[in-house]
C-alpha angles and dihedrals in degrees: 000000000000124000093261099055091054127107125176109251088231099071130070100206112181104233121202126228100251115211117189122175125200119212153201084242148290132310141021101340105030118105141188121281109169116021111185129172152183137215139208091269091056089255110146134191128200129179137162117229127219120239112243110223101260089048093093101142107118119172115194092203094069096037089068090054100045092033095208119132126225092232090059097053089051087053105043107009110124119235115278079233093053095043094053092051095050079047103058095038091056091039100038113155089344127133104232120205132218143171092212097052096157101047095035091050084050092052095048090049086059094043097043093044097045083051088043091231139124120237109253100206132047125259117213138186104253089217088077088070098055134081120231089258096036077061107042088060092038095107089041100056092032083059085045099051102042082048088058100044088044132209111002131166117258096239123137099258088050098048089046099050083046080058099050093040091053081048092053104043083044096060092031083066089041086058090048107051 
């Protein structure tokens, strides 16, 4: 167990289920291709969608931030049906939060609507969680603690668990002062 991962067994700290989506890119046309997330237990859950064929937008710039190639995503990306109903059976009733609301609402919108489907969870901005000063020190501690845990690969359930963890090690220094 890192660093980051640890919590003192004497606090209860409430962790949120954190949701990130990785895309083709940003804007209008662009739409998810990985949605990981991860939820108060520490569970996650990462998969690849495939592109349906009118979801051409590919933006190389965020391909090299997200370093998933089209082609794989072809080859082993899952269904946008099958990935909202694992969605909704895993997020059932949940609030889910996010630090790209806006983009990864839009995202889930593509991907619900192409599986015509409704979302059966809630997606928050993570932000409303947060305090002014939980906030304020919220880039410091996230760079603390992904230099702790060292290189990892920019994929959605990563992302995610670096966001809860930011959010745990944020309100474990609130208890203690």
């Amino acid at each position: 167990m890192s660093p980051a991962d640890y919590t003192p067994a004497t606090e209860t700290i409430s962790l949120p289920t954190v949701l990130d989506v990785e895309a083709s890119g940003f804007g209008r046309n662009s739409y998810p291709i990985e949605i990981g997330f991860v939820l108060p237990d520490g569970h996650t859950f990462c998969t690849l969608i495939r592109p349906q064929a009118h979801w051409t937008h590919w933006d190389e710039q965020a391909a090299r931030t997200h370093h998933i190639p089209r082609q794989v995503l072809q080859e082993r990306g899952q269904a946008v049906n099958l990935v909202a109903e694992r969605l909704n059976a895993d997020l059932r009733g949940l609030t889910v939060y996010s630090d790209g609301w806006a983009n990864d609402y839009s995202w889930l919108g593509a991907l619900f609507d192409e599986a015509n489907m409704t979302p059966a969870f809630r997606l928050e901005n993570l932000r409303k969680l947060l305090s002014e000063a939980e906030a304020e020190k919220w880039h410091v501690v996230k760079m603390q603690i992904s230099s702790e845990r060292g290189a990892q690969r920019h994929r959605a359930s990563s992302d995610a668990r670096l966001l809860q963890l930011t959010f745990q090690r944020l309100r474990s220094a609130a208890f203690s002062t």
